[in-house]
Backbone bond lengths (Angstrom), bond angles and torsions (degrees), N, CA, C in turn:
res aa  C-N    CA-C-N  psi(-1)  N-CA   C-N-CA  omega(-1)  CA-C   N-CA-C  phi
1 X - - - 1.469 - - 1.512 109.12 -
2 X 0.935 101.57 128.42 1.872 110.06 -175.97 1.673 106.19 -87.94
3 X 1.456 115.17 166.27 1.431 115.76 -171.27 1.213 94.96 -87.24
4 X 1.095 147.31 -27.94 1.718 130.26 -166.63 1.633 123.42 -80.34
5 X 1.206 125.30 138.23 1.136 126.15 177.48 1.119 146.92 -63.01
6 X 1.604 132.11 110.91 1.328 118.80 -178.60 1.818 129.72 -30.37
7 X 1.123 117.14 137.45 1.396 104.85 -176.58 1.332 116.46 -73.60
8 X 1.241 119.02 141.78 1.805 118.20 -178.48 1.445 120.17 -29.33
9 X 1.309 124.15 167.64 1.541 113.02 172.18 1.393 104.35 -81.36
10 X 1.319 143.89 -27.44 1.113 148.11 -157.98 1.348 105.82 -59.02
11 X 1.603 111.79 -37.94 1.231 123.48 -162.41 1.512 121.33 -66.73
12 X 1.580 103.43 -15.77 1.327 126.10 -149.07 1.779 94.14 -77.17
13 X 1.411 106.61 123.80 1.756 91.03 -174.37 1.526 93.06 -131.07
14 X 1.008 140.00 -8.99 1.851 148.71 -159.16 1.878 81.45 -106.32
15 X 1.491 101.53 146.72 1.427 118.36 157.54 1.547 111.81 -77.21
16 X 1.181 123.65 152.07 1.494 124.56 -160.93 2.007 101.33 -73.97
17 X 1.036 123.48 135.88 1.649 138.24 175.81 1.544 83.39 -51.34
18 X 1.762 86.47 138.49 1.672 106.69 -171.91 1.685 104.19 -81.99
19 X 0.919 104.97 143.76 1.756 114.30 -168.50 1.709 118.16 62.07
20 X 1.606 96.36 44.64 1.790 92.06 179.26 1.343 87.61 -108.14
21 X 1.559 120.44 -172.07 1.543 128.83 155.42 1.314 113.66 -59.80
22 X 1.414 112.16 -48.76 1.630 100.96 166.03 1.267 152.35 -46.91
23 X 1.642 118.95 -20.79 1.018 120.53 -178.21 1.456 76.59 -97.33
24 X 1.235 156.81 -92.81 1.150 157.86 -164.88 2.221 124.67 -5.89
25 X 1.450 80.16 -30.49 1.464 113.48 175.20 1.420 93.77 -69.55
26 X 1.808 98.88 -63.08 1.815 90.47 -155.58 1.569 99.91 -84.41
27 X 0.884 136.24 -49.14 1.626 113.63 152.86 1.238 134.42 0.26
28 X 1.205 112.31 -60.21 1.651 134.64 -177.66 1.792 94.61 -68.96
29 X 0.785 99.92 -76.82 1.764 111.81 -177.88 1.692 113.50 -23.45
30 X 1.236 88.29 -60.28 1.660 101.48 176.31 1.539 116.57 -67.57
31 X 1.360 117.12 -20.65 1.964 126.65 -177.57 1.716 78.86 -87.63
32 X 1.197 129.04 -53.72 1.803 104.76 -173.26 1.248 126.19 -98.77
33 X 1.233 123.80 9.63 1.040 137.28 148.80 1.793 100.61 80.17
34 X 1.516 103.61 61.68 1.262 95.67 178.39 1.793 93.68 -147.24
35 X 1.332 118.47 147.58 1.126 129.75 167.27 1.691 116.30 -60.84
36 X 1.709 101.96 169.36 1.484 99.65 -176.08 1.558 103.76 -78.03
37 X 1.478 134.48 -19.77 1.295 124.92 -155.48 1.930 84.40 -75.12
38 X 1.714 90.84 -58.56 1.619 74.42 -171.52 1.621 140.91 -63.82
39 X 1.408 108.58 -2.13 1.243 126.77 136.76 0.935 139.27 -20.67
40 X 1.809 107.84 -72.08 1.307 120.13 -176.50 1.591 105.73 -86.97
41 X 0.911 111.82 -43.20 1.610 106.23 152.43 1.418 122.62 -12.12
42 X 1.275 115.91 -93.70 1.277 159.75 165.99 1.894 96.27 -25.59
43 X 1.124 108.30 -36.42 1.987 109.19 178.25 1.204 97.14 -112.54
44 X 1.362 122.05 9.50 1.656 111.75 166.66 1.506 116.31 75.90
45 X 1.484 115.03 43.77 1.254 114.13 -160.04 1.825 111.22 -150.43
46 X 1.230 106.50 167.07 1.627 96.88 175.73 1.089 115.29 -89.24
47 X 1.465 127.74 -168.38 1.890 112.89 164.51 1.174 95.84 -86.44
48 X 1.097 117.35 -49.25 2.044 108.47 -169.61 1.409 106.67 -54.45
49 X 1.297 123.64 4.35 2.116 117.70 -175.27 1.539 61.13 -106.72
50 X 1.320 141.48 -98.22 1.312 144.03 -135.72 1.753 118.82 -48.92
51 X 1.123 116.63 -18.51 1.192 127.14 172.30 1.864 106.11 -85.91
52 X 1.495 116.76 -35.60 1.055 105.77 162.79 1.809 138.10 -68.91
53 X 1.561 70.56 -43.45 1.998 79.40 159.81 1.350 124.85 -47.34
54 X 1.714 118.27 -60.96 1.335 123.62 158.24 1.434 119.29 -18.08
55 X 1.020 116.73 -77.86 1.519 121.23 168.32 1.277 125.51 -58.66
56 X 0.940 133.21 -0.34 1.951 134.57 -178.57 1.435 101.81 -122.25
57 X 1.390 116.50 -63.44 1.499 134.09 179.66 1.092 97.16 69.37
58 X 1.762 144.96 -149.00 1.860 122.02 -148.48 1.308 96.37 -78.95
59 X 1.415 129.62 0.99 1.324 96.65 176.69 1.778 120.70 -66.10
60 X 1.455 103.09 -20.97 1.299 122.86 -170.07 1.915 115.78 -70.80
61 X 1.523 76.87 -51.50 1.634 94.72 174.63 1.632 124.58 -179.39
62 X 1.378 110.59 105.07 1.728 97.07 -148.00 1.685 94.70 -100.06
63 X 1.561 121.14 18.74 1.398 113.81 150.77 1.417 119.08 -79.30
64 X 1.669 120.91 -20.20 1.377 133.50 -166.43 1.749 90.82 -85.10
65 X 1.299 115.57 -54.44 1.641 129.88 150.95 1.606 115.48 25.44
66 X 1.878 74.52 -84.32 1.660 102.84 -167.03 1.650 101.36 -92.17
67 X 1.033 124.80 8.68 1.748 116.00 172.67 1.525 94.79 -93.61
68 X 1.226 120.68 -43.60 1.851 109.34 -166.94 1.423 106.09 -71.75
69 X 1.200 118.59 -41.64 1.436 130.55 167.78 1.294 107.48 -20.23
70 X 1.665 111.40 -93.83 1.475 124.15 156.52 1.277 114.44 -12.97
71 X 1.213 125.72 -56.34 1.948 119.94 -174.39 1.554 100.04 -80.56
72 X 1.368 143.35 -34.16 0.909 164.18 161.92 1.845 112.79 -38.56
73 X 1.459 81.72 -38.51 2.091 82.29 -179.54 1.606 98.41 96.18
74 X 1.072 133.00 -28.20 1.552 137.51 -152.28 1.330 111.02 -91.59
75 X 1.664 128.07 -179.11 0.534 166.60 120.14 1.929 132.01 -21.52
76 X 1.528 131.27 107.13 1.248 94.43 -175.16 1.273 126.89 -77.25
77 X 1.103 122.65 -2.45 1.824 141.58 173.04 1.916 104.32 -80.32
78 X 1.081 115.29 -30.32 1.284 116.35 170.35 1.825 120.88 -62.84
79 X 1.352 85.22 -55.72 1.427 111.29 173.54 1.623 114.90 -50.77
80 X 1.207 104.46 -55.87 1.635 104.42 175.60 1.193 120.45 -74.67
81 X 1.256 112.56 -46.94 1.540 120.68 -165.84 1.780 115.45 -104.54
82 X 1.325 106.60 -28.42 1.727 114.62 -166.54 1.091 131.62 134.23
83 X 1.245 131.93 171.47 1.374 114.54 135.89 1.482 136.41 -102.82
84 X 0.949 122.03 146.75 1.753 129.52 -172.83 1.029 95.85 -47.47
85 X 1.261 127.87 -58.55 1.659 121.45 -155.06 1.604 115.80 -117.57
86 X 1.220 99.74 47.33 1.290 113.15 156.55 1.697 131.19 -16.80
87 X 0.878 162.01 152.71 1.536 144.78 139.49 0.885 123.27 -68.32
88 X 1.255 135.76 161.20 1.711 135.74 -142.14 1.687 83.23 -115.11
89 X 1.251 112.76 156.64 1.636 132.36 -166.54 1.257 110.14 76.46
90 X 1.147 133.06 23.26 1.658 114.86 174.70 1.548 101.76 -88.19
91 X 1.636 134.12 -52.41 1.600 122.11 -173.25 1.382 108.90 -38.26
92 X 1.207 106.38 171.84 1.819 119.27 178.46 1.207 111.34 -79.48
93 X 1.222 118.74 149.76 1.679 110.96 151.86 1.194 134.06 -11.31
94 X 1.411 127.91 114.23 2.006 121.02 163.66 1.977 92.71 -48.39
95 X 1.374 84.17 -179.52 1.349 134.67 165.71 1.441 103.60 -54.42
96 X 1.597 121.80 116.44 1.327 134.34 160.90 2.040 99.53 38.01
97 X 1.425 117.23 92.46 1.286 115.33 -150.24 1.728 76.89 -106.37
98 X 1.582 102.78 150.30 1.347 109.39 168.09 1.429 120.25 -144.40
99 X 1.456 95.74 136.52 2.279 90.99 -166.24 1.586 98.05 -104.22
100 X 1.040 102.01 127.25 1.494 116.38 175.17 1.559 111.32 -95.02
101 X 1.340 136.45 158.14 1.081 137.85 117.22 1.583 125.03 -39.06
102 X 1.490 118.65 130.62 1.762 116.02 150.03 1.720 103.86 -98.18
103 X 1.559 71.82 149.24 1.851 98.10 171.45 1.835 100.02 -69.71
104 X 1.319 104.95 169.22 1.628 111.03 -173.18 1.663 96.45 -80.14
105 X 1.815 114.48 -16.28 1.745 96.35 -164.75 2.286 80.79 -88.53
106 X 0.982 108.31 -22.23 1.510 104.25 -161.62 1.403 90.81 -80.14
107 X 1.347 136.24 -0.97 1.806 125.00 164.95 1.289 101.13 -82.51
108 X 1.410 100.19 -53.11 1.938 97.14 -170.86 1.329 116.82 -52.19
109 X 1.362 117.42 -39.06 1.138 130.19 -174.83 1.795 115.02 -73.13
110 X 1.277 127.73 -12.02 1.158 145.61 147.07 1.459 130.99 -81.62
111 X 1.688 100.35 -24.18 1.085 97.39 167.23 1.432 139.02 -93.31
112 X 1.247 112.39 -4.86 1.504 143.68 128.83 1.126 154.98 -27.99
113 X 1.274 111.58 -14.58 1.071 149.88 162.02 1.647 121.81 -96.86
114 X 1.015 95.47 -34.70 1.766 107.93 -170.16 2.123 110.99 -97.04
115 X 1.467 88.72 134.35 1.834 75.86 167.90 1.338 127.58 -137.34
116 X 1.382 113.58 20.92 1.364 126.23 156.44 1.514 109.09 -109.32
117 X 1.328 107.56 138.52 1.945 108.12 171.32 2.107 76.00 -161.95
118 X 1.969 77.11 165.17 1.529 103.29 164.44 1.649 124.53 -84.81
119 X 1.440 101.22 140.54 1.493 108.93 176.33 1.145 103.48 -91.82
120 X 1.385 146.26 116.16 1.469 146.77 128.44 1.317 133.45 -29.34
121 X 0.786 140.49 96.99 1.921 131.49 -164.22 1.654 85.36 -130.68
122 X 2.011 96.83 147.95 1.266 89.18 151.80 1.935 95.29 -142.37
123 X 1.486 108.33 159.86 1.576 110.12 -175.76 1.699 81.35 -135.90
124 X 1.804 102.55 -167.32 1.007 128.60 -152.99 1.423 91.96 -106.33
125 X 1.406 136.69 -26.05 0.955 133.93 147.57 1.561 136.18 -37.36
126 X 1.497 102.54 -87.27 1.507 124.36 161.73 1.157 125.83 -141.76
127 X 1.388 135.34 156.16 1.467 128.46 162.83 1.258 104.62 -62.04
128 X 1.898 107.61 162.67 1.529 107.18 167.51 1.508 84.90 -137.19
129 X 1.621 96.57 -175.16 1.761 122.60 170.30 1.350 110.63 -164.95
130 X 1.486 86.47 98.24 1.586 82.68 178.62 1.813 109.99 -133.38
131 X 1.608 87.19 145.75 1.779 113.90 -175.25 1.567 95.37 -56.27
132 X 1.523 118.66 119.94 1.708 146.51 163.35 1.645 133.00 -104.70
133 X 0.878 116.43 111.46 1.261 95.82 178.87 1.684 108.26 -83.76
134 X 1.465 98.02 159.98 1.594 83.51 -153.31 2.159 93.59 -142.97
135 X 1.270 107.69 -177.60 1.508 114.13 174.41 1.352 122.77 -147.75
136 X 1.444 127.02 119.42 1.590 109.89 -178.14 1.588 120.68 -68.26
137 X 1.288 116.58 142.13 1.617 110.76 -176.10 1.423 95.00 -139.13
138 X 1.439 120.18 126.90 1.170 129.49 172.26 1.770 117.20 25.15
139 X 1.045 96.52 53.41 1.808 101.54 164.18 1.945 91.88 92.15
140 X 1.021 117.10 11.67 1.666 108.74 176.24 1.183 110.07 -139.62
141 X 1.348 120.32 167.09 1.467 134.39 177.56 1.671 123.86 -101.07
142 X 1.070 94.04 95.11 1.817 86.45 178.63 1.465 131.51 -74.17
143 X 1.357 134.03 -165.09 1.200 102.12 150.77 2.233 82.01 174.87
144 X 1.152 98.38 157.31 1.814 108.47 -174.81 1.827 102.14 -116.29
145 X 1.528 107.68 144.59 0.882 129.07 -152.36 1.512 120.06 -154.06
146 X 1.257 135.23 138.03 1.404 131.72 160.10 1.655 108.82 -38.73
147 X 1.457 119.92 153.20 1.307 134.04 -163.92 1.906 80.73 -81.48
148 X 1.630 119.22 -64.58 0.814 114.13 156.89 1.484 159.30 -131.91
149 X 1.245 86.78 96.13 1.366 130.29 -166.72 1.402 109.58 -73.96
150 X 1.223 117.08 164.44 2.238 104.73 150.90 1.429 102.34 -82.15
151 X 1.188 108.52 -50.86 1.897 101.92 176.65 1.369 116.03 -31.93
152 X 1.382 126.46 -23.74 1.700 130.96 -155.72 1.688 92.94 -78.93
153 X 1.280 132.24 65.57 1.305 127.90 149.47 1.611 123.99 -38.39
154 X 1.517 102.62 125.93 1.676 128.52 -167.18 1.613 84.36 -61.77
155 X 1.772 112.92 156.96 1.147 121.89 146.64 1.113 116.17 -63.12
156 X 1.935 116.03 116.35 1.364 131.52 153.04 1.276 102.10 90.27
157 X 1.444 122.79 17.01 1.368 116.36 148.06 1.296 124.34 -82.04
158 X 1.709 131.97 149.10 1.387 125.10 -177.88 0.961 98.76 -85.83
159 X 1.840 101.98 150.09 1.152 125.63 167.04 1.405 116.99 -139.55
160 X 1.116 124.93 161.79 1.578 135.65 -175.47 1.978 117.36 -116.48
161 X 1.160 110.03 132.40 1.246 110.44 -171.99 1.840 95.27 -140.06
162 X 1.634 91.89 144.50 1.696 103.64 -164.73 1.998 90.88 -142.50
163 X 1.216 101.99 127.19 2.057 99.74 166.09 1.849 77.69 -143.93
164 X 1.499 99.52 133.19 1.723 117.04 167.97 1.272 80.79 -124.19
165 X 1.658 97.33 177.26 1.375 123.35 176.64 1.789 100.83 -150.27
166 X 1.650 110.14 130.45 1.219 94.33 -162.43 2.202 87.82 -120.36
167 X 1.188 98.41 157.97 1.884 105.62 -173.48 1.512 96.60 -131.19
168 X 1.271 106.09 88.87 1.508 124.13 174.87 1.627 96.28 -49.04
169 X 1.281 101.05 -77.63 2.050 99.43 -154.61 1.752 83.48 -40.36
170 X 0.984 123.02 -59.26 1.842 111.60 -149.37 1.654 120.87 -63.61
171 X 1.563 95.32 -14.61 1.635 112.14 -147.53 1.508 126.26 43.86
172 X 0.973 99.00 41.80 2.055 111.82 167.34 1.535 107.18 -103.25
173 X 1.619 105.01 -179.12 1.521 128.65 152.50 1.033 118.16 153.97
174 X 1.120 106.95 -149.10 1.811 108.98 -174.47 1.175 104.51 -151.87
175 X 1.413 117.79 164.87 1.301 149.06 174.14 1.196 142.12 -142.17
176 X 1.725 136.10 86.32 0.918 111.35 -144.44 2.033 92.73 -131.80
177 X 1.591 114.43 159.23 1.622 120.77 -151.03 1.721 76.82 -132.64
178 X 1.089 86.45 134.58 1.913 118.05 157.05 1.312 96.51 -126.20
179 X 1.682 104.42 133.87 1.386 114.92 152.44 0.752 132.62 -142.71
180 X 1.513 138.93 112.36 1.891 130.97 -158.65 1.389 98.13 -159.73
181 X 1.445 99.82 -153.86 1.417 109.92 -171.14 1.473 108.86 -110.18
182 X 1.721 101.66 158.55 1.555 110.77 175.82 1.518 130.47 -79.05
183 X 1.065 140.13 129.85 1.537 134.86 178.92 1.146 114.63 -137.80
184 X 1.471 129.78 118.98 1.475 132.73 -170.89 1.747 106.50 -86.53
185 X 1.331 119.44 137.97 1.286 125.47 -163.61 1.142 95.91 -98.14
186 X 1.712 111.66 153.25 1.389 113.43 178.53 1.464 102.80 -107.39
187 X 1.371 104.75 167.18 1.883 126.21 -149.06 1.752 92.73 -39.99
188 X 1.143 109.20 -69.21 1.488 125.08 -157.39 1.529 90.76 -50.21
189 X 1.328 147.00 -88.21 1.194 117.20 -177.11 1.216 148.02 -60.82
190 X 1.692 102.29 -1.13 1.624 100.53 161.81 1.680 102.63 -71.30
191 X 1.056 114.25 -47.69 1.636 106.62 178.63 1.546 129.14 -19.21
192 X 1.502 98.72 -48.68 1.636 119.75 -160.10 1.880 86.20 -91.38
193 X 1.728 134.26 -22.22 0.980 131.00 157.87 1.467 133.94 -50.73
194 X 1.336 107.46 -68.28 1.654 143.78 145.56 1.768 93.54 -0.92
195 X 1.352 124.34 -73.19 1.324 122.87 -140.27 1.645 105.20 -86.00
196 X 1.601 102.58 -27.02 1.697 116.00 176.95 1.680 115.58 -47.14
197 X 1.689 112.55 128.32 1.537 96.57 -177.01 1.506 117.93 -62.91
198 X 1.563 111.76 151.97 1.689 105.12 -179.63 1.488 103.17 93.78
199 X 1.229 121.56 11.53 1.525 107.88 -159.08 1.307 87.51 -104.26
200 X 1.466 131.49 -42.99 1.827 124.29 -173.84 1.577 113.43 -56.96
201 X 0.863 112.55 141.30 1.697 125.81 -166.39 1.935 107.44 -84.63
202 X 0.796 95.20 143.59 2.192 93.45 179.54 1.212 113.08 -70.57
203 X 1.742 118.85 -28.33 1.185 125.28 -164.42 1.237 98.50 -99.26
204 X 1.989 112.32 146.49 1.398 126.62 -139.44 2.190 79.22 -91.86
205 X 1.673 94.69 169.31 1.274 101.44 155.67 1.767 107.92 98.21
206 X 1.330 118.00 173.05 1.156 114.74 -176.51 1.402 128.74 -83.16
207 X 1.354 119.00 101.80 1.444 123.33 -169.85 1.615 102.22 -111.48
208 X 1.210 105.41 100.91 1.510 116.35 -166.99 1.920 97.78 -110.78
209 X 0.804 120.44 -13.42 1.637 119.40 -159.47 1.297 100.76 -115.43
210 X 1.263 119.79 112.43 1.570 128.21 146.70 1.365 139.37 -89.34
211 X 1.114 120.32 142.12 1.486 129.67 -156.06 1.691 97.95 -126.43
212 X 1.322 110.24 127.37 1.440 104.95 164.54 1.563 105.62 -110.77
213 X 1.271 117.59 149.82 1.432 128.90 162.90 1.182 114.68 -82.66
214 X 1.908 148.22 114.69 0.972 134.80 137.84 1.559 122.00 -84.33
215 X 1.460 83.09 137.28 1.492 95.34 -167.87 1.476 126.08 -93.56
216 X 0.960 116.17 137.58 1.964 136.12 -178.95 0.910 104.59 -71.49
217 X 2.134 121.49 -56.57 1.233 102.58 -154.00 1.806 88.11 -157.81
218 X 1.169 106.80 136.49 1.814 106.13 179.42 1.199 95.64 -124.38
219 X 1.517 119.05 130.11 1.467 140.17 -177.87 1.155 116.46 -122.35
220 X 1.092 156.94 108.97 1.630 149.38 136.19 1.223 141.71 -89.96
221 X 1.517 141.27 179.12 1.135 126.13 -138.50 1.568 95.11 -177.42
222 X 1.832 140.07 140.12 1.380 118.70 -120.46 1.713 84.79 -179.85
223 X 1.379 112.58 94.25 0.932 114.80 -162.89 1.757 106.40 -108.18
224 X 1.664 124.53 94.41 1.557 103.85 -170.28 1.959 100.31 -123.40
225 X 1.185 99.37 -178.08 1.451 101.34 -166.97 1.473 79.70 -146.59
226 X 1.981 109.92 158.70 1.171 123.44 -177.38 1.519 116.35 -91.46
């Protein structure tokens, strides 16, 4: 620790460097809805120690470390370093970013690839959205389900179905929307379903009922950077 003094907080005019403790701090602050005084409070500290911490982090003092942590809710490995499993979209924008439209064959053709997306449902109750694993079949989206399930979409009610794919390092991806109607398949072609790879569901239990979506309208959306 050197003799000179951290500079006031007042002074502070730059947003904190992305992936320091500091922004991580003010992040945190703002999810609990508490200011920095009561912060530093709260770790037993002044702002001018806490503004220094920010900037040093254990090199500074990794008993001060593990007190903000604690007020923080976290982790002290979180705190310094992150978390592993972050959610995808937090980096900034690439380079000169450009959103395209997809064509309806360039969804299918993405969507083909992929075998988890969201089910959209709505009832008189509540809407839901729930994660499906699913299969393309001749221009539609299928997907197997508890008889009764929430997934178990009524014959010829609409429904909405969404699978993106997001590319953190690049800041691109895609996004692409099916929306049509529900139709429950009978045995004999779930059979010839059944055997297709990707077709068994993640979720435990008896999922005997398939539902295909025909679709109204396929939209996508094409997010690339240079």
């Amino acid at each position: 620790m050197t003799g000179s003094s951290p500079p006031p907080e007042e002074t502070r005019g730059a947003p904190p460097a992305r992936g320091s403790v500091a922004e991580r701090i003010a992040l945190r602050t703002r999810q609990l809805g508490i200011t920095r005084a009561e912060l530093a409070n709260g770790a037993g500290m002044s702002l001018r120690y806490l503004q220094h911490l920010e900037e040093l982090g254990e090199d500074f003092d990794p008993a001060a470390v593990v007190r903000l942590a604690a007020v923080l809710q976290m982790t002290y490995d979180e705190l310094l370093h992150g978390r592993a499993d972050l959610p995808p979209g937090q980096p900034p924008p690439g380079p000169d970013p450009t959103l395209a439209k997809l064509t309806p064959d360039e969804c299918w053709d993405l969507l083909s690839d992929h075998g988890i997306g969201r089910l959209a449902l709505s009832s008189q109750s509540s809407p839901a959205i729930l994660p499906v694993n699913y299969l393309v079949d001749a221009h539609s989206v299928v997907y197997r389900t508890s008889r009764r399930g929430t997934a178990a979409a009524a014959d010829g009610s609409e429904v909405a179905f969404e699978v993106d794919h997001l590319d953190d390092p690049h800041s691109g991806g895609w996004s692409v929307l099916v929306v049509g109607t529900a139709e429950r398949i009978d045995d004999d072609t779930a059979l010839g379903l059944a055997a297709q790879p990707g077709a068994e569901s993640w979720a435990a239990g008896i999922r005997d009922l398939w539902v295909r979506i025909r679709p109204t309208r396929v939209t996508g959306r094409l997010i690339r950077t240079s």
